[in-house]
BALOBA-1460 file (C-alpha; in Angstrom, 3 decimals):
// residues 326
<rec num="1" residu="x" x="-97.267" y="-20.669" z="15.536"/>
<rec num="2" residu="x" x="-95.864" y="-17.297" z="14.921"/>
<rec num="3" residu="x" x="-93.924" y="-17.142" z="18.208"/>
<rec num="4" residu="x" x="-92.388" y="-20.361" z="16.789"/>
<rec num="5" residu="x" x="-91.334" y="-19.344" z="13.439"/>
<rec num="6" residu="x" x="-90.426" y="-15.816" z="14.893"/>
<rec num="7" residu="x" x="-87.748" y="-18.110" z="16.956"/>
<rec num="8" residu="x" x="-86.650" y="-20.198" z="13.985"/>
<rec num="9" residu="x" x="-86.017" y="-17.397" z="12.031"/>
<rec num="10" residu="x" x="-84.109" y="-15.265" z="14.626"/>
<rec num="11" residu="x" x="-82.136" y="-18.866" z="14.956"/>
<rec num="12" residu="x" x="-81.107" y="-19.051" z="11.932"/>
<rec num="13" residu="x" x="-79.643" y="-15.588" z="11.479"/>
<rec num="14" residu="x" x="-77.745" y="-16.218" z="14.687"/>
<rec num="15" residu="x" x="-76.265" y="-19.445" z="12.910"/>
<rec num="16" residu="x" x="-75.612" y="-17.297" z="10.026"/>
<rec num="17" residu="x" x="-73.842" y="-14.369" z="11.681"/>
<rec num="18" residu="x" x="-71.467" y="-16.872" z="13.702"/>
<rec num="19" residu="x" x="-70.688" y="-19.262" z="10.502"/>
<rec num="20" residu="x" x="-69.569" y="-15.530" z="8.317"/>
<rec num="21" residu="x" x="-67.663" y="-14.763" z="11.233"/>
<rec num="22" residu="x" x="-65.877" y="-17.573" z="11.598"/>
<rec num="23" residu="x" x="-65.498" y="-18.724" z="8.005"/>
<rec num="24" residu="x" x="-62.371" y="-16.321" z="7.026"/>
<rec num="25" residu="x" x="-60.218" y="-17.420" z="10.397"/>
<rec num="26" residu="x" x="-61.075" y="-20.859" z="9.336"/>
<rec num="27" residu="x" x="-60.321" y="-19.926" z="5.143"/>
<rec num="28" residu="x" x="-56.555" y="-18.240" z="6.570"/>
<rec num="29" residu="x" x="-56.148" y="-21.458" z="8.550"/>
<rec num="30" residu="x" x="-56.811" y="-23.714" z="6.057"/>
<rec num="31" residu="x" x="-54.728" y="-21.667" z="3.463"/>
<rec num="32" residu="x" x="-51.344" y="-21.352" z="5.373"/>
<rec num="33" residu="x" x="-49.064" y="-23.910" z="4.386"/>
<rec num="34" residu="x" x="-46.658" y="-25.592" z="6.390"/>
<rec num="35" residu="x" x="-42.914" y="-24.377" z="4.130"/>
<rec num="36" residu="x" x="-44.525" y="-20.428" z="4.805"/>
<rec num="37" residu="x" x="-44.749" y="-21.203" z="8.818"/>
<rec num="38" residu="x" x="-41.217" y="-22.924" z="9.184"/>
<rec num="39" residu="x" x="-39.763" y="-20.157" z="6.810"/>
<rec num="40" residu="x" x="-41.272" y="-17.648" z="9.817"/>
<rec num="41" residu="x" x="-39.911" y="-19.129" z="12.257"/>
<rec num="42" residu="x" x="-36.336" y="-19.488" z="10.724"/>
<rec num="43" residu="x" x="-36.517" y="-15.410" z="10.283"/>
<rec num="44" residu="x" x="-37.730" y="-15.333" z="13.968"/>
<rec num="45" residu="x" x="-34.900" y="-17.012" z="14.824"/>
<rec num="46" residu="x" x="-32.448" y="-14.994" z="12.979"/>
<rec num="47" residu="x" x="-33.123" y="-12.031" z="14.233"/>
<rec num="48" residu="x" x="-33.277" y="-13.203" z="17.878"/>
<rec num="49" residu="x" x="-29.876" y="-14.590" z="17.402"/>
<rec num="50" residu="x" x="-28.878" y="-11.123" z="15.662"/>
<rec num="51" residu="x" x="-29.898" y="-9.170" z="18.614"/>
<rec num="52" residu="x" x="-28.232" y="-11.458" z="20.982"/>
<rec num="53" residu="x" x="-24.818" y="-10.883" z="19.114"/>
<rec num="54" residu="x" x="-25.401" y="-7.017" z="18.899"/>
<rec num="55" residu="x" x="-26.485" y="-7.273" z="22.460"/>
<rec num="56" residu="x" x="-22.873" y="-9.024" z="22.991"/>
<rec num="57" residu="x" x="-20.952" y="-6.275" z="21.151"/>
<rec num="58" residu="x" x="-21.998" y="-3.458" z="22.800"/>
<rec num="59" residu="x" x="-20.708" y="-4.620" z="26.067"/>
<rec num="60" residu="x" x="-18.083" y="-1.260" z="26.683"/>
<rec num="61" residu="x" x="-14.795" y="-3.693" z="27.141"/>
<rec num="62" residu="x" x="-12.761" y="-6.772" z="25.268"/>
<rec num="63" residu="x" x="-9.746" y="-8.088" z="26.218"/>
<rec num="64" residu="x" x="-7.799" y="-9.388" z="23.857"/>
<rec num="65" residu="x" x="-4.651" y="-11.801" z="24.224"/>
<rec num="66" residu="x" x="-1.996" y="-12.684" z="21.439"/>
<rec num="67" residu="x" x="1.010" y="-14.298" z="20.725"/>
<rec num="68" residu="x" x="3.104" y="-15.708" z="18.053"/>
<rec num="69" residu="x" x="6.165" y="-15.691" z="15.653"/>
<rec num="70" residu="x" x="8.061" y="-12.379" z="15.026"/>
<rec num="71" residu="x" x="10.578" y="-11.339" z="12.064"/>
<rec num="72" residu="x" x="12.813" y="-8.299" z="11.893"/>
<rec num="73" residu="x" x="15.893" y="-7.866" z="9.823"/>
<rec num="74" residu="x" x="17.772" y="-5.922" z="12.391"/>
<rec num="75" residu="x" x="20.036" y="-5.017" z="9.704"/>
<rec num="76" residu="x" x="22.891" y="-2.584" z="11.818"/>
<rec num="77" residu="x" x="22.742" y="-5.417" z="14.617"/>
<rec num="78" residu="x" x="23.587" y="-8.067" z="12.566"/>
<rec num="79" residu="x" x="26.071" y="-5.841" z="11.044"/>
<rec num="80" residu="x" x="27.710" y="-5.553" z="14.291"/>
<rec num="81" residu="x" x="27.514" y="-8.873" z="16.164"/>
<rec num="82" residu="x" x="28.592" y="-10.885" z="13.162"/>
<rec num="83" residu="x" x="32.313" y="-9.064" z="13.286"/>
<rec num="84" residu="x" x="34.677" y="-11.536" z="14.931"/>
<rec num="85" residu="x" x="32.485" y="-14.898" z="12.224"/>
<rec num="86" residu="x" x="33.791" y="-12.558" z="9.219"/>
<rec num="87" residu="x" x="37.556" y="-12.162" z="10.811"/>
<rec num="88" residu="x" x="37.386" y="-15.791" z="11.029"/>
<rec num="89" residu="x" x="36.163" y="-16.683" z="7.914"/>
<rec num="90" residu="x" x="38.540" y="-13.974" z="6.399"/>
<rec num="91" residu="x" x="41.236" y="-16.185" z="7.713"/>
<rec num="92" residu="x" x="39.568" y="-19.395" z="5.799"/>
<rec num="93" residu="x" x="39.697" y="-17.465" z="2.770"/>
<rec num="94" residu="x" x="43.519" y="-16.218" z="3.223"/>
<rec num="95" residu="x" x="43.875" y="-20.240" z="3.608"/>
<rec num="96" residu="x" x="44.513" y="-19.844" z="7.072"/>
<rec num="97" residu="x" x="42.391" y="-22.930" z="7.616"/>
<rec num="98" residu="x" x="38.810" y="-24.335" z="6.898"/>
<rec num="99" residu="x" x="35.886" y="-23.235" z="8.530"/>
<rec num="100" residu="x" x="32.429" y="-24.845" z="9.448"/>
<rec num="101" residu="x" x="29.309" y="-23.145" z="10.319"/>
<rec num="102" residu="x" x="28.951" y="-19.449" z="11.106"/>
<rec num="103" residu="x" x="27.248" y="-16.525" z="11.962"/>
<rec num="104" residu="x" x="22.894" y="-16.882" z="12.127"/>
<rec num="105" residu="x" x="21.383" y="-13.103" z="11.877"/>
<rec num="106" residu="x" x="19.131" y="-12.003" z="14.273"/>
<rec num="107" residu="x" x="15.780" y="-12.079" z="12.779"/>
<rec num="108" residu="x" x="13.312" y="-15.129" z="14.216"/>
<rec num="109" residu="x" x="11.386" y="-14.569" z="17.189"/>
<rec num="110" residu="x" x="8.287" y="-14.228" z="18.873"/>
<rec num="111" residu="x" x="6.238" y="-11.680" z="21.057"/>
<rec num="112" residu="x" x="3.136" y="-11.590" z="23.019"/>
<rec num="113" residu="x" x="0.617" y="-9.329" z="24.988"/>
<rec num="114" residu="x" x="-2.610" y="-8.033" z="25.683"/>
<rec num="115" residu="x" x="-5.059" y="-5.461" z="24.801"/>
<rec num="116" residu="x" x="-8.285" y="-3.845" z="26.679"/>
<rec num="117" residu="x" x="-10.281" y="-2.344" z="24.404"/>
<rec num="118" residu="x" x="-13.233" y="0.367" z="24.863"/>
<rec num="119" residu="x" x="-16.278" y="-0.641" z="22.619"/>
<rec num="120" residu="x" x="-17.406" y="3.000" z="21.185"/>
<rec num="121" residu="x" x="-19.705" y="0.957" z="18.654"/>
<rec num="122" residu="x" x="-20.093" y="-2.653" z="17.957"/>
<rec num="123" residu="x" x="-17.810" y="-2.475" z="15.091"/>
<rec num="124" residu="x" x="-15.334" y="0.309" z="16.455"/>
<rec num="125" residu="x" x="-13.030" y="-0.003" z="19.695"/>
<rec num="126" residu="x" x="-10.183" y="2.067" z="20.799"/>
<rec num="127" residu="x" x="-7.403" y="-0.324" z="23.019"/>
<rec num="128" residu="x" x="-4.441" y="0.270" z="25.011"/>
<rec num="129" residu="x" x="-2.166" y="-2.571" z="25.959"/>
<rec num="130" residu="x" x="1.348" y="-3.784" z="26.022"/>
<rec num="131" residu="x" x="3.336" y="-6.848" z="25.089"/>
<rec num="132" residu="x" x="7.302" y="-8.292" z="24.997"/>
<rec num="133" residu="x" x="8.872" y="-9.001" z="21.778"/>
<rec num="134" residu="x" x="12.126" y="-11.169" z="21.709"/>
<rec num="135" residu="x" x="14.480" y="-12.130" z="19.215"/>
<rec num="136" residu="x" x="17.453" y="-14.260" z="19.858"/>
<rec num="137" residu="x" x="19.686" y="-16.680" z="18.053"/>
<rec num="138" residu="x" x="22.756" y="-19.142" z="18.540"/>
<rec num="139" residu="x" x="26.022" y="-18.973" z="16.157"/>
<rec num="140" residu="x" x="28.664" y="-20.993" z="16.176"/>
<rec num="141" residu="x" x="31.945" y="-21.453" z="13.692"/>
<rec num="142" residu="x" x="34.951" y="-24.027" z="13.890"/>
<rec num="143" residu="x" x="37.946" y="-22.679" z="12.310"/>
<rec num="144" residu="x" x="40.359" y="-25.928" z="11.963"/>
<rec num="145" residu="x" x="43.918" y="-25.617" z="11.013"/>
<rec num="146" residu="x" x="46.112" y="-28.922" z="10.457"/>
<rec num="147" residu="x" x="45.428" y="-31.010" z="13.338"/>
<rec num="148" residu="x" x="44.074" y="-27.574" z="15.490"/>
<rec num="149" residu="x" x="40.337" y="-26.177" z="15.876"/>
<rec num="150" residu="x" x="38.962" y="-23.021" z="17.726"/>
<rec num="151" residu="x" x="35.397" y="-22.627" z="18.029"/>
<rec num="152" residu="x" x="33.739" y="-19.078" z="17.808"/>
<rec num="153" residu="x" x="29.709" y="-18.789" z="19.844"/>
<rec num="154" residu="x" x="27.469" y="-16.577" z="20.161"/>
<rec num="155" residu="x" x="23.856" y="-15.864" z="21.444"/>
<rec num="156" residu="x" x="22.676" y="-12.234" z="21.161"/>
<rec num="157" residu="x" x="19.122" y="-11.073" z="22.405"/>
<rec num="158" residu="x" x="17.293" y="-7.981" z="21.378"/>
<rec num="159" residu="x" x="13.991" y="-7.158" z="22.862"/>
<rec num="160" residu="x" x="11.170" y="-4.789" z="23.963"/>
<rec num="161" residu="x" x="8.267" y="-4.052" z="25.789"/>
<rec num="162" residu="x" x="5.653" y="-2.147" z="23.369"/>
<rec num="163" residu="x" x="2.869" y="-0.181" z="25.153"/>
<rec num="164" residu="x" x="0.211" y="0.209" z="22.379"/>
<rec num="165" residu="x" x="-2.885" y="2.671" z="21.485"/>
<rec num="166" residu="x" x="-4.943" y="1.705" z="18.939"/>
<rec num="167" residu="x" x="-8.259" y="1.651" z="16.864"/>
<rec num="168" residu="x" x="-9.501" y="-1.732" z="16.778"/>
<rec num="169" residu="x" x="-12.378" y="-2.872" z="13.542"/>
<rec num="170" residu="x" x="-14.995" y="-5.572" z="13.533"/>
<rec num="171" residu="x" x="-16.559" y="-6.758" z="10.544"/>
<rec num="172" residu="x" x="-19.200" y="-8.974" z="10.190"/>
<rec num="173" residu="x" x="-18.509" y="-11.689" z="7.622"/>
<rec num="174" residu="x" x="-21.048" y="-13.914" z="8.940"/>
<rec num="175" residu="x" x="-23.105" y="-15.573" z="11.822"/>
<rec num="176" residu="x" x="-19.704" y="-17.043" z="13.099"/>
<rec num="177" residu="x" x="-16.886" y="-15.002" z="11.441"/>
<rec num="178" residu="x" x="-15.653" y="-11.246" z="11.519"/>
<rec num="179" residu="x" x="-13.107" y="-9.729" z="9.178"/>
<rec num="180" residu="x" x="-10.457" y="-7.378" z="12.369"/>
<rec num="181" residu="x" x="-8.982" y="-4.272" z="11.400"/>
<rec num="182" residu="x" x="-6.574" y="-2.908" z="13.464"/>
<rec num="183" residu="x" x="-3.572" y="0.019" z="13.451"/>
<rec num="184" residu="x" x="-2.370" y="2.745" z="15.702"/>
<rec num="185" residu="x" x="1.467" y="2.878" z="17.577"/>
<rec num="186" residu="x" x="3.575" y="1.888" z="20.236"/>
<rec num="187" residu="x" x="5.810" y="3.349" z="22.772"/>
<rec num="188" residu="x" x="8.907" y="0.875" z="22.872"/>
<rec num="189" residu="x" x="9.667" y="0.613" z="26.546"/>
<rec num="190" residu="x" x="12.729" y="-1.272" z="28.224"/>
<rec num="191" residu="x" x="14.368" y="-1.711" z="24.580"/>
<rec num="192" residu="x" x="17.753" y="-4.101" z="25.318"/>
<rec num="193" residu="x" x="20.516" y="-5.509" z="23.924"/>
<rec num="194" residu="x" x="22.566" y="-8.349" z="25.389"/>
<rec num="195" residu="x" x="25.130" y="-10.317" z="23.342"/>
<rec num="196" residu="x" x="27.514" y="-13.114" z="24.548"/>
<rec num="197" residu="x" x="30.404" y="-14.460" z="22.263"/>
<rec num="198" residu="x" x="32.993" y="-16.676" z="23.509"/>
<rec num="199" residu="x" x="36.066" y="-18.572" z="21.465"/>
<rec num="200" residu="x" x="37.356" y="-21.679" z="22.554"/>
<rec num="201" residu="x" x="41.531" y="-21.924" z="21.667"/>
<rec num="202" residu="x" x="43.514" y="-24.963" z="21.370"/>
<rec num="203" residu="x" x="44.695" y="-26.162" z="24.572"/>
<rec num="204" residu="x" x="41.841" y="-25.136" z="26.598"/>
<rec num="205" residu="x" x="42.587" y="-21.388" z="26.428"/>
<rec num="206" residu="x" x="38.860" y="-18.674" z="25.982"/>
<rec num="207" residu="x" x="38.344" y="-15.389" z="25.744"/>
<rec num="208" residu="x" x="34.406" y="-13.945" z="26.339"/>
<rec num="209" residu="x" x="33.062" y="-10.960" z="25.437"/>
<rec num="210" residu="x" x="30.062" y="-9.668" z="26.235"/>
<rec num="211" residu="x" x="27.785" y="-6.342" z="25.743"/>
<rec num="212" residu="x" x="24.932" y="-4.785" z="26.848"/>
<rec num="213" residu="x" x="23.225" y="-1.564" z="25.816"/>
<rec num="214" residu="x" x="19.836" y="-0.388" z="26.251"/>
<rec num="215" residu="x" x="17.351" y="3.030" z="25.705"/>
<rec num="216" residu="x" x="15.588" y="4.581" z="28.373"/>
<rec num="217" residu="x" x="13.743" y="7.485" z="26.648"/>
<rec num="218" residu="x" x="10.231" y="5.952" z="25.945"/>
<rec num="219" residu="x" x="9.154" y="7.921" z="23.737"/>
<rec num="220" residu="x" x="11.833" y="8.282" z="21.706"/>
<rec num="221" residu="x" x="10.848" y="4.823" z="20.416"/>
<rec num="222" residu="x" x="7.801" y="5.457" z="18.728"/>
<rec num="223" residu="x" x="6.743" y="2.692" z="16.343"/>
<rec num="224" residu="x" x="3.266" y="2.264" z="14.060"/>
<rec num="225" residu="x" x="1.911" y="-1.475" z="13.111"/>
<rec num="226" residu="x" x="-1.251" y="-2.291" z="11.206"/>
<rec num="227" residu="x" x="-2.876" y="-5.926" z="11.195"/>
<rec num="228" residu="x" x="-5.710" y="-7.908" z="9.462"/>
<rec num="229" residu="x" x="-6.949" y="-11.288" z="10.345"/>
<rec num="230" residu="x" x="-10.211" y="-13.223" z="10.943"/>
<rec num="231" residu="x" x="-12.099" y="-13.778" z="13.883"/>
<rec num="232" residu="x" x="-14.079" y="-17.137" z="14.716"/>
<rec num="233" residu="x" x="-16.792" y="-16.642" z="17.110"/>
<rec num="234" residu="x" x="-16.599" y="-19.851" z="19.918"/>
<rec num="235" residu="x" x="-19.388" y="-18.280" z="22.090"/>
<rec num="236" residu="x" x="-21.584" y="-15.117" z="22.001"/>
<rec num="237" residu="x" x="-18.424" y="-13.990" z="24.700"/>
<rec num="238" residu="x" x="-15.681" y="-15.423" z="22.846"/>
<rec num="239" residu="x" x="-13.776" y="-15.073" z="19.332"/>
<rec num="240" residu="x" x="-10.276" y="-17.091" z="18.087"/>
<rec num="241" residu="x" x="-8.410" y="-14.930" z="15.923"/>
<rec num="242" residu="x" x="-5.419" y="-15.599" z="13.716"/>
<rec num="243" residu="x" x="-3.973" y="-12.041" z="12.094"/>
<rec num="244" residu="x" x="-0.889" y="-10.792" z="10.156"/>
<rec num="245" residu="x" x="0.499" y="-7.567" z="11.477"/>
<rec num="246" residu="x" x="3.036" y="-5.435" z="9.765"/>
<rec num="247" residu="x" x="5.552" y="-3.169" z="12.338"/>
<rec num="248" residu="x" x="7.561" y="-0.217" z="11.901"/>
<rec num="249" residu="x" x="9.987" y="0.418" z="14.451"/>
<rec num="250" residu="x" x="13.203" y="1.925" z="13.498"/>
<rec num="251" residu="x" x="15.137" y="3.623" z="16.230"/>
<rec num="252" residu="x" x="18.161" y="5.775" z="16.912"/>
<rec num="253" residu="x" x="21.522" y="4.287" z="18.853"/>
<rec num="254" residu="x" x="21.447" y="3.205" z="22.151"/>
<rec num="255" residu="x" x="21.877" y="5.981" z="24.859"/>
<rec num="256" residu="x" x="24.215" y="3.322" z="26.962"/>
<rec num="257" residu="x" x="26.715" y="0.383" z="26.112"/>
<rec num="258" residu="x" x="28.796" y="-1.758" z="28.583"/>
<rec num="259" residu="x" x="31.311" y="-3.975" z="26.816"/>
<rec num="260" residu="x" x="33.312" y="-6.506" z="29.268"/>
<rec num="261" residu="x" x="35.974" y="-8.908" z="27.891"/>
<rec num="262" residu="x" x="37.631" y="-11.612" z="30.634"/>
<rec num="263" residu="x" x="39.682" y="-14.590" z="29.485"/>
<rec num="264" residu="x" x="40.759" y="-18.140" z="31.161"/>
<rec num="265" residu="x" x="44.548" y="-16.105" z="32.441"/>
<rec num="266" residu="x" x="42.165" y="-14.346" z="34.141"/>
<rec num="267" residu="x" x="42.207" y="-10.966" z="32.836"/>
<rec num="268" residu="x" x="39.349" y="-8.610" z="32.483"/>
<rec num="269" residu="x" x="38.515" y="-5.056" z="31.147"/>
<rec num="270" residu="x" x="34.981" y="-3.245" z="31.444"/>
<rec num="271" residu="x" x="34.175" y="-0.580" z="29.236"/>
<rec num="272" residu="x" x="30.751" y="1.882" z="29.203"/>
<rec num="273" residu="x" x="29.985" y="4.518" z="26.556"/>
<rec num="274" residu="x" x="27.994" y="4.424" z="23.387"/>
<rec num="275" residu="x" x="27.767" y="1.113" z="20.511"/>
<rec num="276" residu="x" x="29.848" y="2.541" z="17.703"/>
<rec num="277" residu="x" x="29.802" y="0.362" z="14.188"/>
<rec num="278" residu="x" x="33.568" y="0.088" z="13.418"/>
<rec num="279" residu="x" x="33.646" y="-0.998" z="9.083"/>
<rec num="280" residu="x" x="36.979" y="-1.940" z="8.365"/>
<rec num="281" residu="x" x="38.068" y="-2.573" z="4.536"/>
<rec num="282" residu="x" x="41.314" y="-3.732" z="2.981"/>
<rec num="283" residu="x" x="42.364" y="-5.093" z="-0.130"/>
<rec num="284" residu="x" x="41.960" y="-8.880" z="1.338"/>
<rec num="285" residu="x" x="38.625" y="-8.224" z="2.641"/>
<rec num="286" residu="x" x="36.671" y="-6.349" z="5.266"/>
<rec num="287" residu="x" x="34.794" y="-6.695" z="8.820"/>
<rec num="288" residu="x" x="31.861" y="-4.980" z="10.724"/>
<rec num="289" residu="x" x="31.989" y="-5.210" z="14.665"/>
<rec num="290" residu="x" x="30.339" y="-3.210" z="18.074"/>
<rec num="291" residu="x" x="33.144" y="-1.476" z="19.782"/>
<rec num="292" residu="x" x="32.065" y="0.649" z="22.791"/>
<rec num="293" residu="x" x="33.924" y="3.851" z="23.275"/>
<rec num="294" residu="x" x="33.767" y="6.537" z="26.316"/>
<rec num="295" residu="x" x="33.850" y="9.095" z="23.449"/>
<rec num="296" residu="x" x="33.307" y="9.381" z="19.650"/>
<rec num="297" residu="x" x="36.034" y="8.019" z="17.969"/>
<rec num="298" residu="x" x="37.909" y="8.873" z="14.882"/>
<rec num="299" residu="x" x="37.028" y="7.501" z="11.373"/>
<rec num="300" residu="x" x="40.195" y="7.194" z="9.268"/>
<rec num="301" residu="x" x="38.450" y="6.681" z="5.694"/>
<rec num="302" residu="x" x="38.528" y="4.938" z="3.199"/>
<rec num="303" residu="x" x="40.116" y="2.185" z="5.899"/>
<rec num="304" residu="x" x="38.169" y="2.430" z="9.355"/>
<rec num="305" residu="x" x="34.990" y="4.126" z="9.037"/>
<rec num="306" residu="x" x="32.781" y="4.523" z="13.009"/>
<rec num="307" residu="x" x="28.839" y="4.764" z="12.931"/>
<rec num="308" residu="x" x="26.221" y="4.845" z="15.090"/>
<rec num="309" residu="x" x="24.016" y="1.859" z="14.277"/>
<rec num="310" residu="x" x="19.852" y="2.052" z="13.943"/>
<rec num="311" residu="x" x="18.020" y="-0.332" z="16.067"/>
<rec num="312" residu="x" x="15.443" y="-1.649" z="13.430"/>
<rec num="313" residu="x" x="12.330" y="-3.917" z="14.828"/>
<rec num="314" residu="x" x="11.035" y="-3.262" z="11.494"/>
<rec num="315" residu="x" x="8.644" y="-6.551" z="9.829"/>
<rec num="316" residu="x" x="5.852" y="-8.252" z="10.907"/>
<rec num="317" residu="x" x="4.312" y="-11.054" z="13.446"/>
<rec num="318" residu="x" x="1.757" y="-13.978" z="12.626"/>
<rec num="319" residu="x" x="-0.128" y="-13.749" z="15.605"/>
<rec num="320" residu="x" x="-3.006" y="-15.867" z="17.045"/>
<rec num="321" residu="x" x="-5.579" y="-15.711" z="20.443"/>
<rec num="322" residu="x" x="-8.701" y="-15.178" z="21.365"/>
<rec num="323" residu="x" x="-10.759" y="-11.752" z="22.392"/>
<rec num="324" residu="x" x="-12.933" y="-12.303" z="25.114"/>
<rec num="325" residu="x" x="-16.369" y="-9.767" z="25.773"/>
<rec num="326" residu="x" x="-16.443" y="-8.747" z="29.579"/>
């Protein structure tokens, strides 16, 4: 009897010892709701997905790729290649005849490159790359007089191949979007001018000229730019990108200039020196136009003033691309 109730009671403090040991896993269980589990797992989730992106921008090297429209005023060029439209028009307003059309400045076009860029943090890179910029634009004028026309053309080209070195900003704006940062300068390699104009005469007579001048000092033709734009993450690898960048590039003459003029009599005349911008005023009006002399020439003033014109690349692009994580 006693050996029986000694085994109860041990029993039942065994029971007793397992049910309080149990009872507060099973009181936390019963107590957690469902909303505080799925809000756990959404912060779980978060933070893997965090880590994956940081994991992403350490990776030590981007490329980037861009292209887009371009706008400089290229204010001494225009000066220059819109000489023989003001003659013409001149004429008009001497009533000399009527004219149509006329001279379109050089200001619309477009560049391109690409840019590898050295993560030092996930937010800070340092890039070098280089790109081609291009600007280029058709004129052409009628001048009619009684039952005669000529027609004046033109199509000059101004470009450049910038080598840049820059600091390159990432900011977070959001799981899928970054605010870019970037600035720094540019060595303006292979910078060229070609122009073509040509006039048409009654009767099936034309006259071309043509020039071509270019720099070959690189770095002489230091420039600085500065952009800001968005980034839209595609992939943990890849981010679209639309930015506005803002250029200064204002350079000195060109160190070489080859002017050639030929005609339908056949007749032709080459000459290389230096782009000179000859401004000629009178009391009927006035003209700006390249001539390329072998030597400085002479200004007469107030009449016939000679400059040397700035090459100005000066204003900004609207680019767009994508940076991809290597």
């Amino acid at each position: 009897m006693r050996i029986r109730e000694h085994f109860s009671s041990v029993a039942i403090a065994v029971l007793l010892t397992a049910g309080l040991v149990s009872w507060p896993t099973a009181a936390a269980a019963a107590g957690t709701s469902e909303p505080d589990t799925e809000e756990g797992i959404r912060i779980e989730r978060l933070a893997a997905l965090q880590m994956e992106r940081t994991e992403v921008k350490l990776s030590p090297l981007a490329l980037r790729l861009y292209g887009g429209f371009s706008q400089a005023e290229a204010v001494d060029v225009n000066k220059g290649l819109d000489g023989y439209f003001e003659i013409f028009e001149l004429y008009s307003a001497l009533g000399a005849g009527t004219t149509t059309g006329g001279y379109n400045p050089l200001r619309a076009g477009y560049d391109f490159g690409a840019d590898l860029i050295f993560q030092i943090t996930p937010q800070i890179g340092i890039g070098i790359g280089a790109g081609y910029i291009r600007f280029s634009k058709s004129s052409l004028l009628t001048l009619s007089h009684e039952s005669e026309s000529l027609e004046l053309s033109g199509t000059p080209t101004l470009s450049a191949v910038p080598i840049r070195l820059g600091l390159f900003l990432t900011l977070p704006l959001g799981e899928k979007l970054n605010l870019t940062v970037n600035a720094g300068a540019a060595a303006y390699a292979e910078l060229k001018l070609d122009a073509q104009q040509r006039i048409d005469y009654p009767g099936g007579y034309w006259s071309e000229m043509s020039l071509s001048a270019r720099r070959s000092a690189l770095f002489d033709e230091l420039g600085y730019h500065g952009s800001l734009g968005f980034e839209f993450m595609i992939s943990p690898k890849a981010g679209f990108f639309v930015e506005v960048l803002g250029r200064y590039a204002r350079f000195k003459n060109f160190e070489k200039a080859t002017a050639s003029n030929r005609n339908s009599d056949g007749d032709s005349e080459t000459i290389e020196g230096r782009i000179y911008l000859e401004t000629y005023t009178s009391d009927e009006g006035g003209w700006s136009l390249f001539t390329v002399e072998a030597t400085p020439p002479v200004s007469v003033p107030p009449h016939r003033v000679y400059t040397e014109p700035k090459i100005d690349l000066s204003g900004f692009s609207l680019q767009a691309g994508f940076r991809i994580r290597l």
